[in-house]
Rosetta silent file (secondary structure, phi, psi, omega in degrees, C-alpha in Angstrom):
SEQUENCE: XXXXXXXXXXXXXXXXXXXXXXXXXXXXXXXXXXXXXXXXXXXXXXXXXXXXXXXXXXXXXXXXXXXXXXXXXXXXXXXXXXXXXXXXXXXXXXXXXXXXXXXXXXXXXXXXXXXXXXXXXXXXXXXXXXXXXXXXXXXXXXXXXXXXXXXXXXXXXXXXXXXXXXXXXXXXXXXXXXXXXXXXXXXXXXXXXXXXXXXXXXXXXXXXXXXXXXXXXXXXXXXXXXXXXXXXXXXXXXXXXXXXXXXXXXXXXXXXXXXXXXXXXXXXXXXXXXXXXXXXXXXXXXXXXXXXXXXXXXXXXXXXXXXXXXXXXXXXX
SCORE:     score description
SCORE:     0.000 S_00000001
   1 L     0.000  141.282 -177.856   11.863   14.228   -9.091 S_00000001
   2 L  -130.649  104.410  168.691   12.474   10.627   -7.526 S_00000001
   3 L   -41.835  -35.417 -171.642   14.128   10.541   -4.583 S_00000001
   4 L    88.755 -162.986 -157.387   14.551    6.685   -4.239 S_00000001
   5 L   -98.691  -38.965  176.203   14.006    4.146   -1.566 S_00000001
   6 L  -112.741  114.691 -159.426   17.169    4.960    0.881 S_00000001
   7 E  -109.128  104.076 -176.689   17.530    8.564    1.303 S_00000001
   8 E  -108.396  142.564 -160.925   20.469    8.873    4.101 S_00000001
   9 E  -102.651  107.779  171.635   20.262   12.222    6.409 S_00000001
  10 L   -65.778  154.921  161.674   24.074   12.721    6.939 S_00000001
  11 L   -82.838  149.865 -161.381   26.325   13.587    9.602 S_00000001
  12 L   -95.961  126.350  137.394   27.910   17.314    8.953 S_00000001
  13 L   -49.209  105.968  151.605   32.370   16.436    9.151 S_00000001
  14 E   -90.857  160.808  175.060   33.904   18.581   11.556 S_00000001
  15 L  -115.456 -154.249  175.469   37.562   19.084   12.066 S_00000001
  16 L  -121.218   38.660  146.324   38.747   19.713   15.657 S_00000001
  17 L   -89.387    5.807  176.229   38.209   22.986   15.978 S_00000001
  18 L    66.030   30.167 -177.833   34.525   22.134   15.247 S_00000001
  19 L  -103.808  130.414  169.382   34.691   23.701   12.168 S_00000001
  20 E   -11.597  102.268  146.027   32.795   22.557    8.869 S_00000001
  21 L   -74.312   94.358  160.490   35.114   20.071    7.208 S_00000001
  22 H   -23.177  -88.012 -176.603   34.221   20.479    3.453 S_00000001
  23 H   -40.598  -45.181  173.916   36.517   18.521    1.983 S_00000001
  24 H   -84.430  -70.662 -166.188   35.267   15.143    4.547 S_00000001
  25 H   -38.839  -49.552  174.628   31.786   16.180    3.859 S_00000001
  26 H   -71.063  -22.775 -169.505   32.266   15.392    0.155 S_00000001
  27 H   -93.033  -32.539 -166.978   34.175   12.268    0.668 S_00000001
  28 H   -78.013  -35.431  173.417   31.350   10.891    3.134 S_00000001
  29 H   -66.448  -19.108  157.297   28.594   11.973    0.698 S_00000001
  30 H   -82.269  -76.082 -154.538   30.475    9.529   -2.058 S_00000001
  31 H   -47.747  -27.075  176.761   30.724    7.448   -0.112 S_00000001
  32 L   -72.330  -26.467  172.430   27.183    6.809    1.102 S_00000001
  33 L   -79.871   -2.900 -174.040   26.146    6.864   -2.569 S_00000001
  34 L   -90.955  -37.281 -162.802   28.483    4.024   -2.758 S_00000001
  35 L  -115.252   43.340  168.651   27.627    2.048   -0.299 S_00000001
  36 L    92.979    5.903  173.816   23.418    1.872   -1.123 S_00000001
  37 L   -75.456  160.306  133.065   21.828    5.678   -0.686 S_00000001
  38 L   -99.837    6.751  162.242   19.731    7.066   -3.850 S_00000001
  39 E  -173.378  159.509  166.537   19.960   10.171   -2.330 S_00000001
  40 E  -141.372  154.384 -158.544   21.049   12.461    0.939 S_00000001
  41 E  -107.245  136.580 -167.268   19.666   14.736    2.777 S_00000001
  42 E  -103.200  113.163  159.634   21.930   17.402    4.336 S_00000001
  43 L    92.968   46.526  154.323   21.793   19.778    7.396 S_00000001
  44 L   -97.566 -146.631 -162.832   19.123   17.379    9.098 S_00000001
  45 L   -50.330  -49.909  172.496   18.380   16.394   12.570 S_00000001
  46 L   -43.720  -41.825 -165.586   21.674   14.184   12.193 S_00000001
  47 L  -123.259   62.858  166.595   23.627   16.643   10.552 S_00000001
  48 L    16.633   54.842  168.004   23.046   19.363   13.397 S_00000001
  49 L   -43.977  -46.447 -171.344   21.100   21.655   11.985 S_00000001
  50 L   -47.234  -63.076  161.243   20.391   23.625   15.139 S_00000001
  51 L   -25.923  -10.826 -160.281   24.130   24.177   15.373 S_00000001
  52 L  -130.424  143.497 -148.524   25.167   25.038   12.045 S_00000001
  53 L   -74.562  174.111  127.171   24.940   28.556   10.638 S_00000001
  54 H    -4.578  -75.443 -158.115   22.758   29.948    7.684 S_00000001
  55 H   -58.480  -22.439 -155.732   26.051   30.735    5.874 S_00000001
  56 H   -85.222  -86.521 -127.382   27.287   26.701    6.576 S_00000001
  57 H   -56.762  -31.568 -163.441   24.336   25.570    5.802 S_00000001
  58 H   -80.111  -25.981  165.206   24.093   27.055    2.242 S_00000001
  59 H   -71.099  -53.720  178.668   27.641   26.342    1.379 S_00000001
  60 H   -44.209  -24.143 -170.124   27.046   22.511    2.346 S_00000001
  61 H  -100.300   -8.198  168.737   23.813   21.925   -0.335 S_00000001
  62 H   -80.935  -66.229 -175.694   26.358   23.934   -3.007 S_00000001
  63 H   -65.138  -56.649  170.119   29.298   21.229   -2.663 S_00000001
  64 H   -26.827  -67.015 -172.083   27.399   18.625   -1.651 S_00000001
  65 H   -85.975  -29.158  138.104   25.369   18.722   -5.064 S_00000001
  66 H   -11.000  -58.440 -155.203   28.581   19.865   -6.706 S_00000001
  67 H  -108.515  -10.731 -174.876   30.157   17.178   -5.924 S_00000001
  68 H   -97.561  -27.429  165.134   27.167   14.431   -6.380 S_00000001
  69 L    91.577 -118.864  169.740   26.152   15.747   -9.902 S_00000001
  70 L   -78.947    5.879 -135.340   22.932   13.845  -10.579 S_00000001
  71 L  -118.190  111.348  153.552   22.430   11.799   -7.477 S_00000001
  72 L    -6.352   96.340  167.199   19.482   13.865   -5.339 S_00000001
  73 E  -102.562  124.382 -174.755   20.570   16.119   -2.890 S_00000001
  74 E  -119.733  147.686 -172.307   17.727   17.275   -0.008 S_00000001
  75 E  -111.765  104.976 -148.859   18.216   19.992    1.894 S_00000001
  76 L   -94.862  105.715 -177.334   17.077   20.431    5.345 S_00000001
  77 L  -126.184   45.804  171.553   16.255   24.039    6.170 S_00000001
  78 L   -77.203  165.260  168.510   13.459   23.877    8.856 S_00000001
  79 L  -175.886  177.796 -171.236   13.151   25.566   12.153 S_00000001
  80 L   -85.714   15.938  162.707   10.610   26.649   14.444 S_00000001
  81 L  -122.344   90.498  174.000   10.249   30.411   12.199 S_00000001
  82 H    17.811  -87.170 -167.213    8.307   30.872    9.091 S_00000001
  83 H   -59.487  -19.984 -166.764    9.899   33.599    7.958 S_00000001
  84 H   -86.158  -55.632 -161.535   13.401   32.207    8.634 S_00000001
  85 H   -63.779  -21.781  170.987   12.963   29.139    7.183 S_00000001
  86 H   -74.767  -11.794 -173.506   11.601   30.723    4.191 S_00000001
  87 H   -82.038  -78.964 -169.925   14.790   33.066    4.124 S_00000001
  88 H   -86.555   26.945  160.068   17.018   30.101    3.689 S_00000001
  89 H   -78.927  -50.603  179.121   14.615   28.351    1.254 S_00000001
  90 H   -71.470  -29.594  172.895   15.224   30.793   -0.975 S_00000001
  91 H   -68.236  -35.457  176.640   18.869   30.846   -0.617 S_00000001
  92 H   -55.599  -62.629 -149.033   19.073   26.771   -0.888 S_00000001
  93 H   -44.936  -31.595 -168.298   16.962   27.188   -4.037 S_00000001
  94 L   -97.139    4.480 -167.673   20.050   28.832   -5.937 S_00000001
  95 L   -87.255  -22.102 -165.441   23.137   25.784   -5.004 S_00000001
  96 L    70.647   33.242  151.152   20.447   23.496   -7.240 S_00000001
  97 L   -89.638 -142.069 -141.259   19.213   20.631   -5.111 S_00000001
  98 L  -114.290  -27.184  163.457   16.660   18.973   -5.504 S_00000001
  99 E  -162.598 -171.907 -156.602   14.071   19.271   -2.534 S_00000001
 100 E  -120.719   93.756 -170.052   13.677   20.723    0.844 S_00000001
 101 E   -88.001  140.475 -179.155   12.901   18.336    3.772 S_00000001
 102 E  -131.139  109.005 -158.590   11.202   20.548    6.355 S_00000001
 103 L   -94.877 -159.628 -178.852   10.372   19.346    9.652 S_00000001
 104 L   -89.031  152.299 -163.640    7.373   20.676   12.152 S_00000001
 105 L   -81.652  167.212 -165.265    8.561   23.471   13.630 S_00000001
 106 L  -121.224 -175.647 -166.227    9.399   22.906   16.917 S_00000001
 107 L    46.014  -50.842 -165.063    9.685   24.326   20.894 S_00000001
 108 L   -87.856   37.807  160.195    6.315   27.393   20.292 S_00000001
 109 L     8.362   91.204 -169.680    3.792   24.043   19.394 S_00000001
 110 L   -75.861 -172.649  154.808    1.412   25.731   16.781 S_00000001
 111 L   -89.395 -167.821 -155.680   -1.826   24.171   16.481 S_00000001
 112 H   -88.407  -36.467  161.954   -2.711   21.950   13.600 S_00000001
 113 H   -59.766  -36.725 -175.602   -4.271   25.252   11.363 S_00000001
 114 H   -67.200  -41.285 -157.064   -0.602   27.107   12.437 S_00000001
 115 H   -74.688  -48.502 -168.779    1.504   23.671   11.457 S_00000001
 116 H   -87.401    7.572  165.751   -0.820   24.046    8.208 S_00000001
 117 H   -97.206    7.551  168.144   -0.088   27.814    7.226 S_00000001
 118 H   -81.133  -55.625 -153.065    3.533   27.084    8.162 S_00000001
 119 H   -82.027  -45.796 -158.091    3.989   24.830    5.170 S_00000001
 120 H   -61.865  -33.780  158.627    1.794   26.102    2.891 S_00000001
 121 H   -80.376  -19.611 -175.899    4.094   29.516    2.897 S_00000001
 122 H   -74.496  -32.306  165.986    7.286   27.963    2.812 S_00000001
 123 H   -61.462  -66.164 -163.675    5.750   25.868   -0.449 S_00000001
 124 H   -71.807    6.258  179.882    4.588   28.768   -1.899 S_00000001
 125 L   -87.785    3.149 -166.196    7.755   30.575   -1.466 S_00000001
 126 L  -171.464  160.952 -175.638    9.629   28.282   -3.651 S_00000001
 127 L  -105.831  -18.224 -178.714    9.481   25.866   -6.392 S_00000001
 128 L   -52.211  106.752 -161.012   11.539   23.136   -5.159 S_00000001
 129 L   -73.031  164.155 -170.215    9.779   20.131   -3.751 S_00000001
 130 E   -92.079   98.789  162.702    8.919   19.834   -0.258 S_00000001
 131 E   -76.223  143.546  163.249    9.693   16.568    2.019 S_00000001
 132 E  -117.854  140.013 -160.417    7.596   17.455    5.125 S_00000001
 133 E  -115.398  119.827  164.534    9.400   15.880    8.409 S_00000001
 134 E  -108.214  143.505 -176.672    6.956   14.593   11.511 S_00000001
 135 L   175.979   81.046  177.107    9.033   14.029   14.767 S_00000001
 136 H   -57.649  -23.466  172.943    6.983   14.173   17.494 S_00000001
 137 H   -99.797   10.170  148.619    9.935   13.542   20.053 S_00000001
 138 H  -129.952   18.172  124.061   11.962   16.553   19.148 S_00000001
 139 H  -110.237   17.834  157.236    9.511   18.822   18.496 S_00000001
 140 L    64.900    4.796  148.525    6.413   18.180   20.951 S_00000001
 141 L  -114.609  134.429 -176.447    4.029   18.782   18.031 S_00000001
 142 L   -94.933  122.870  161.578    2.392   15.783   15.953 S_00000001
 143 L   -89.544   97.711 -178.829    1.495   16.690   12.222 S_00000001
 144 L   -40.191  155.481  166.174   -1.783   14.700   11.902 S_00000001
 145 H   -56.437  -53.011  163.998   -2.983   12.936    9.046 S_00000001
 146 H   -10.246  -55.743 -170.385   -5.747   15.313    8.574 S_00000001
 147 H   -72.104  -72.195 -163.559   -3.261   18.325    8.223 S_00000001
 148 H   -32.714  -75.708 -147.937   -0.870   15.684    6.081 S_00000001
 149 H   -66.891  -28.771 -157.715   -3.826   14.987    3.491 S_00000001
 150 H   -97.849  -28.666 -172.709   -4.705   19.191    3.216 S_00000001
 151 H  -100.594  -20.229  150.920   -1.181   19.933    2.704 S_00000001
 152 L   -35.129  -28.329  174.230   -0.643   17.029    0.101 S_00000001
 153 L  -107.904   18.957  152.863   -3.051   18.988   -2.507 S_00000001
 154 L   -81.985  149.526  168.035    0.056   21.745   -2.774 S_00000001
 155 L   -75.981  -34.481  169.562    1.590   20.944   -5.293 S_00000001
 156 L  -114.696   49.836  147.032    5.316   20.843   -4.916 S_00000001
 157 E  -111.926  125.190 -164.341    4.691   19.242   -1.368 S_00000001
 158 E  -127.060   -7.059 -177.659    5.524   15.689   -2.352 S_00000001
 159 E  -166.043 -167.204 -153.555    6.197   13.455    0.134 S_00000001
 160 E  -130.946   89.066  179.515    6.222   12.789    4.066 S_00000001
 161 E   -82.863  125.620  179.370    9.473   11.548    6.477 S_00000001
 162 E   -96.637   88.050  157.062    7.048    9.921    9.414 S_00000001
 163 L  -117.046   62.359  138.898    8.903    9.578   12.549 S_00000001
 164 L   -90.523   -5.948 -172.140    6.082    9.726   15.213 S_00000001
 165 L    88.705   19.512 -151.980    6.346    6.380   15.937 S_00000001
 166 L  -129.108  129.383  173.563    3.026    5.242   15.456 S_00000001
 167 H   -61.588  -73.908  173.001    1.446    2.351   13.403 S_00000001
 168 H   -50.303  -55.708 -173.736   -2.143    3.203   13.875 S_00000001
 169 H   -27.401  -76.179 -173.250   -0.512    6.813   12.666 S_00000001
 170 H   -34.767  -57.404 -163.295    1.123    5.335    9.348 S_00000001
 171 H   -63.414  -45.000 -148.025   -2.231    3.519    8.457 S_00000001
 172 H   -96.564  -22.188  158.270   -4.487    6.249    8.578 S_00000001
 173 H   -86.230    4.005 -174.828   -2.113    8.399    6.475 S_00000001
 174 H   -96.674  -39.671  172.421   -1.914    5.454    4.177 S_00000001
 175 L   -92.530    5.733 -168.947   -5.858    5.734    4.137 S_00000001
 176 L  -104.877  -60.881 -172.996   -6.014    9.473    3.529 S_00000001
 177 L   -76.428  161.777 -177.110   -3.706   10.404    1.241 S_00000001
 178 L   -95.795  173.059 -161.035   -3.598    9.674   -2.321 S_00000001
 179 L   -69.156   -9.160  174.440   -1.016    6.853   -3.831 S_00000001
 180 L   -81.569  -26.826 -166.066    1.259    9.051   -5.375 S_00000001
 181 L   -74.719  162.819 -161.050    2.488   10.682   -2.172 S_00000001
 182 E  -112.511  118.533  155.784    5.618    9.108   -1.083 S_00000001
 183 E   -89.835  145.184  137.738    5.724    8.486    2.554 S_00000001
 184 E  -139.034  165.758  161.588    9.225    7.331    4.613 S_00000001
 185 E   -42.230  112.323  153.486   10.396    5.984    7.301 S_00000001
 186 L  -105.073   32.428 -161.277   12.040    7.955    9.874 S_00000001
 187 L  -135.616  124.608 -177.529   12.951    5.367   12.157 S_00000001
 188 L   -70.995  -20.369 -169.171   15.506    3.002   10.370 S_00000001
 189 L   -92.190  -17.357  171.668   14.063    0.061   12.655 S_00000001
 190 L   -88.505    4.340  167.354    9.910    0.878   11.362 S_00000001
 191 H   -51.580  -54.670  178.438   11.186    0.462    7.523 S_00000001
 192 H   -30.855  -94.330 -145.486   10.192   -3.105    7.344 S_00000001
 193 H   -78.528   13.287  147.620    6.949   -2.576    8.658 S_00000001
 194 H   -92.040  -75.279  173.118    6.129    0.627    7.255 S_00000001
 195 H     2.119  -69.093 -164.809    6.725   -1.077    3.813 S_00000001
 196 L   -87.968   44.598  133.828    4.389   -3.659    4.267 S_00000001
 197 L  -112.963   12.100  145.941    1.727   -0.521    4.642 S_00000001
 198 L   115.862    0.964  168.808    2.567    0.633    1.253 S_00000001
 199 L   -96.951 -179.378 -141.874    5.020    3.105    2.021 S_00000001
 200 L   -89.960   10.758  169.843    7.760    4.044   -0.245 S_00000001
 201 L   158.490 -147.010 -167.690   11.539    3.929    1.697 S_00000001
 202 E  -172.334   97.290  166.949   13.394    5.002    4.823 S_00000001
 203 L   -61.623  135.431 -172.587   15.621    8.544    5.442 S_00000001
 204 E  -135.687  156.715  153.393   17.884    6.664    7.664 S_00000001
 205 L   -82.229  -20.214 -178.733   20.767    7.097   10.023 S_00000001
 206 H   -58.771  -62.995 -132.365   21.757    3.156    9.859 S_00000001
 207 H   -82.200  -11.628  128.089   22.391    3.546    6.550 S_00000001
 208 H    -4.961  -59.003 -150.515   26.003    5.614    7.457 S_00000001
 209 L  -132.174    5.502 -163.934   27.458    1.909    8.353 S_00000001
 210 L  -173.598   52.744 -172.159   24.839   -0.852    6.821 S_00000001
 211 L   -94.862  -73.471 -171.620   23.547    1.322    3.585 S_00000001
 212 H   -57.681  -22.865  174.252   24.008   -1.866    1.432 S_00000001
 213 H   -38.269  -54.854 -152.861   22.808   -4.237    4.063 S_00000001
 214 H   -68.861  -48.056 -178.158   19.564   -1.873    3.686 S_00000001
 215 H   -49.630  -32.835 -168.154   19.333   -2.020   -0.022 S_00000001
 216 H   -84.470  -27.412  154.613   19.319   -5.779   -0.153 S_00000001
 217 H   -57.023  -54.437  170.789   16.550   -5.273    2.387 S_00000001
 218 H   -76.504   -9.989 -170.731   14.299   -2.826    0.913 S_00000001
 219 H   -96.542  -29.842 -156.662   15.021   -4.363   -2.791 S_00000001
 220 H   -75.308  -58.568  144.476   13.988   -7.836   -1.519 S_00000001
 221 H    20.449  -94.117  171.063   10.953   -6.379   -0.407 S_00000001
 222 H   -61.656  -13.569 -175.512    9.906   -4.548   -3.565 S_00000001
 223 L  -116.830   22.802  146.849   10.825   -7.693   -5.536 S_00000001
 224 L    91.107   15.771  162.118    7.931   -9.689   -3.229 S_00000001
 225 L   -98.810   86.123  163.175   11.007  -12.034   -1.164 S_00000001
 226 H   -57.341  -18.079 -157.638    9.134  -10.909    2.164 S_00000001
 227 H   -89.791  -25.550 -141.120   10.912  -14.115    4.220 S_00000001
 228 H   -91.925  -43.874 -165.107   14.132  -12.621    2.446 S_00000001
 229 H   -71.843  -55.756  162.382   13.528   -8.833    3.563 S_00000001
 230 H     7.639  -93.117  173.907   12.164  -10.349    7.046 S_00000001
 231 H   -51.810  -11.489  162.782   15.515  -11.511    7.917 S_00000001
 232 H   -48.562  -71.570  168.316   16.963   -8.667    7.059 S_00000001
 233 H   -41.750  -48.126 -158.503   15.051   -6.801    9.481 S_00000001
 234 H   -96.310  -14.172 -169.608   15.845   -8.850   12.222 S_00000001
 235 H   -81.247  -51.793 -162.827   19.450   -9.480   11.521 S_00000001
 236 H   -99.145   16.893  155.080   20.251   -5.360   11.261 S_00000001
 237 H   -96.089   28.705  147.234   17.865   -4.638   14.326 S_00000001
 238 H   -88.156   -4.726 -167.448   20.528   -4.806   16.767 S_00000001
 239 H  -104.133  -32.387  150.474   22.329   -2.027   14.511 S_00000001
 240 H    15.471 -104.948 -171.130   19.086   -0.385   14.618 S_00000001
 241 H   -78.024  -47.361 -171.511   18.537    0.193   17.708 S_00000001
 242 H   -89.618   11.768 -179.783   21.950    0.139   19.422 S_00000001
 243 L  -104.297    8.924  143.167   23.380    3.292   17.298 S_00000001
 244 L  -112.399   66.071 -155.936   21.070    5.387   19.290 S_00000001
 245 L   -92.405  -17.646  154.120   22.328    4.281   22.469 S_00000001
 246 L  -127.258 -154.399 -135.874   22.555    8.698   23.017 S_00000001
 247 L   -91.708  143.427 -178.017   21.676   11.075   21.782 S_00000001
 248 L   -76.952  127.891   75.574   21.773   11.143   17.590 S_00000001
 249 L  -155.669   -8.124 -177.680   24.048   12.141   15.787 S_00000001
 250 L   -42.047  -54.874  172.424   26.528   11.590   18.700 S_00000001
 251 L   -77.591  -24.463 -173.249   26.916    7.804   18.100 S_00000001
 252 H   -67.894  -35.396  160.762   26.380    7.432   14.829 S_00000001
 253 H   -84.719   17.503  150.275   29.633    9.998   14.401 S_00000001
 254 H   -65.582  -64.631 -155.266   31.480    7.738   16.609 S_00000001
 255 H   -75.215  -55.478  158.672   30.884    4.851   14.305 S_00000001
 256 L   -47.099  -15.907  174.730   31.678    7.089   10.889 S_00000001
 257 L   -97.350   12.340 -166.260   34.851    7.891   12.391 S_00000001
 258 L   -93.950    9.811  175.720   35.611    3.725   13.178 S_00000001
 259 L  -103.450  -27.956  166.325   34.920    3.638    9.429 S_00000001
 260 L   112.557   25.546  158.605   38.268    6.049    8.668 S_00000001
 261 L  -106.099  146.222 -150.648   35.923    8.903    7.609 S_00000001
 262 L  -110.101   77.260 -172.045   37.037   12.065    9.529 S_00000001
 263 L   -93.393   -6.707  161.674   33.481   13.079   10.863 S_00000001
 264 L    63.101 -177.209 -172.740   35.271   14.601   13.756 S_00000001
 265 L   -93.043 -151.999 -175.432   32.891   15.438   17.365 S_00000001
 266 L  -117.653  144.020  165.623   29.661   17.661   17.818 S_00000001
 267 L   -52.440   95.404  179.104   28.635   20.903   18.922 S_00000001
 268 L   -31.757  120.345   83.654   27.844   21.966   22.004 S_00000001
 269 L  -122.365  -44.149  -75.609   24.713   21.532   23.626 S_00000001
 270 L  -137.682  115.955  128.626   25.880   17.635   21.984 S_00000001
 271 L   -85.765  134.022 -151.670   28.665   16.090   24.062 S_00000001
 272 L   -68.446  164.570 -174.696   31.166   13.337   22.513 S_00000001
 273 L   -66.715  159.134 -178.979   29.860    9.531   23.607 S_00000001
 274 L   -93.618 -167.799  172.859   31.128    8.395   26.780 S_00000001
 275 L  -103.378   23.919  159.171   33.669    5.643   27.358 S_00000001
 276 L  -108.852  -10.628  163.494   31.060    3.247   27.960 S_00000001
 277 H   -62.866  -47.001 -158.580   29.020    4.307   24.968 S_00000001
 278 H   -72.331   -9.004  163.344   31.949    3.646   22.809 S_00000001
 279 H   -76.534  -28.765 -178.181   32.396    0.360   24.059 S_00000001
 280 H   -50.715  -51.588 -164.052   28.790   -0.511   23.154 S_00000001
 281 H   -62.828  -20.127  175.485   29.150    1.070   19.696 S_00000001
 282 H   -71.790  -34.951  163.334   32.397   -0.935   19.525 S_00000001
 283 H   -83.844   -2.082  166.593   31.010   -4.532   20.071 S_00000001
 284 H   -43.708  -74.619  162.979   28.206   -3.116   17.931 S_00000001
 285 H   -17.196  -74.104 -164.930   30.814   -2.853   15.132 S_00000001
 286 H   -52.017  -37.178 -169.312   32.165   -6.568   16.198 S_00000001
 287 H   -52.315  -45.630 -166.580   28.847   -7.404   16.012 S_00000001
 288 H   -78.019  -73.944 -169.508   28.326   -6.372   12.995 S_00000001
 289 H   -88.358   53.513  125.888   31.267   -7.782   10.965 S_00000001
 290 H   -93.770  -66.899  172.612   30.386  -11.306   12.494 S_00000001
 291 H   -13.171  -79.702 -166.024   26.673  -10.686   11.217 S_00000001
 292 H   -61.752  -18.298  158.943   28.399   -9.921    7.730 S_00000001
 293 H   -47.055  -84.447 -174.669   30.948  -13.017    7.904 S_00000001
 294 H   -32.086  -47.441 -157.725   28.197  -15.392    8.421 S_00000001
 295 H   -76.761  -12.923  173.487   25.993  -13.941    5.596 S_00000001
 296 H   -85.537  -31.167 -177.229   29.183  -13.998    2.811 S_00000001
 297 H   -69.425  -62.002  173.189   29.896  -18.192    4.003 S_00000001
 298 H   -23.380  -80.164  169.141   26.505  -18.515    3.833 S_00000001
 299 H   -20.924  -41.536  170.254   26.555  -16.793    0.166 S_00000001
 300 H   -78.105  -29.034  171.175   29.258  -19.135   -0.803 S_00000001
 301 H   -52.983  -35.531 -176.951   27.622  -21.996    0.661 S_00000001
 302 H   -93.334  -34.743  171.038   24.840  -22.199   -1.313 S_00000001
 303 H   -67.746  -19.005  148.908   25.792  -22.244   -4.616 S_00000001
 304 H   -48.669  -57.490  126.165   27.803  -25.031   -3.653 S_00000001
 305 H     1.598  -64.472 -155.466   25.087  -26.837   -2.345 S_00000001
 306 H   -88.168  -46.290  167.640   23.383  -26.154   -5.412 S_00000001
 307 H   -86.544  -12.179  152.890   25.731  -27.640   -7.724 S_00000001
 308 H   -57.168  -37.298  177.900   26.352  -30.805   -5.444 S_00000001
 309 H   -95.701  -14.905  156.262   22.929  -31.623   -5.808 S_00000001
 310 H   -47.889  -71.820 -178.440   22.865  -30.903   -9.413 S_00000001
 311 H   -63.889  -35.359  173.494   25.630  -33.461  -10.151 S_00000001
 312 H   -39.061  -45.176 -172.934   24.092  -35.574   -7.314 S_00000001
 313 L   -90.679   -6.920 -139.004   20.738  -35.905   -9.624 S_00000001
 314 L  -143.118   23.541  175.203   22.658  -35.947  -12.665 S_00000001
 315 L   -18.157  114.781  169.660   25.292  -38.842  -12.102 S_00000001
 316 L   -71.153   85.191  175.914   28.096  -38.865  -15.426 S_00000001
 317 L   -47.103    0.000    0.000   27.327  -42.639  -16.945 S_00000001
């Protein structure tokens, strides 16, 4: 199974009773395939897993890949308990996506043998493959390269979302593991430069409001215009950066509902953005669709250019 290069870990559509919106879940999951994912991953850190029941979560990866057909659906059904998470492995396993992203479990910090008999039953408990999720800043344990390369000879563990934050990290799983395993980003602003260390894409939250922006990044990339993906990077790292100005998913479902998708607020412990967040995320937005002004005159500019100087070299005698 091939995930692709932008994998986007959704926000879960509430209505305002805080209740599952279905119906908005499916229109935001076309839409994101629309606008530049190859695939999305469901009931992660973004789309408030802690918060959302067993029964939720198992109805969201059945409509969700219902309603997406072929297009990769991953399903995020970690937690800090073995046994639980292995409970609703098997229940994802019968809606028919496509993998399992699983992060380390988190709050009771195994060691590094505990992080690697955690995976290795939840793999063998299932056939589906296994993303494994490092995020050292919400769960207080780091899954090491060490571990990474030992768990990497299961077989349907296939690939890695890396969000410690770490360079030196990235290279040294880049020097461990072998070339088939797929590492991504899980920090939409470390895509660039986890790329140019050989890995393979970015689960992103960005990619909500600036999924083609990202494709045209990541494509340019893979098709060797580094100056072109460069500027990419530097252009969308105020959108970065400034959509976790709290705590995620809070802003980022600010900013899905300024798009006229009805992602509704969050779940307690998660309080709505304040009303100086939402002015940030709001000249973000302005911000933004100047950013994309400039880059369509530009667009227009140049082929004009380019045919001035055509006729320019090429005077009509």
């Amino acid at each position: 199974m091939t995930f692709g290069r932008i994998l986007t870990a959704m926000v879960t559509p509430m209505n305002e009773a805080l209740e599952i919106d279905y119906k908005e879940t499916i229109r935001l999951a076309q839409y994101l395939v629309s606008h530049g994912s190859d695939s999305v991953v469901v009931c992660g850190t973004t789309g408030e897993a802690p918060t959302i029941t067993a029964d939720e979560k198992v109805k969201l990866f059945r409509v969700v890949k219902e309603a997406l057909g072929k297009t990769p659906v991953i399903a995020g059904i970690g937690s800090y308990s073995t046994d639980a998470t292995i409970a609703l492995a098997r229940q994802a396993e019968s809606t028919g996506v496509d993998g399992f992203l699983v992060v380390v479990p988190y709050y009771n910090k195994p060691s590094q043998e505990g992080l690697y008999q955690h995976f290795k039953a939840i793999a063998e408990a299932t056939t589906v493959p296994i993303i494994l999720y490092n995020v050292l800043s919400r769960t207080s344990a780091n899954l090491l390269p060490a571990t990474v390369k030992r768990l990497a000879e299961i077989p349907n563990i296939v690939a890695l979302k890396e969000a410690a934050g770490s360079v030196d990290q990235v290279t040294e799983l880049k020097r461990m593991l072998p070339p088939e395993f797929v590492i991504y980003s899980g920090d939409d602003s470390m895509t660039l430069p986890m790329l140019g260390l050989g890995c393979n894409g970015v689960i992103s939250v960005a990619a909500h409001v600036i999924g083609n922006e990202m494709k045209q990044m990541v494509d340019a990339w893979f098709a060797g215009d580094t100056a072109q993906a460069i500027q990419w990077h530097l252009d969308l790292y105020p959108i970065f950066k400034g959509i976790f100005v709290t705590t995620n998913p809070v802003p980022i479902k600010a900013i899905v509902n300024m798009l006229g998708i009805k992602a509704g607020g969050v779940r307690l412990p998660l309080v709505k953005a304040t009303p100086e967040e939402m002015k940030f995320l709001n000249d973000l937005m302005s911000d933004l669709e100047k950013l994309r002004l400039t880059k369509k005159n530009k667009a227009q500019i140049i082929p004009e250019l380019k045919v001035a100087c055509e006729k320019a070299s090429n005077p009509i005698v």
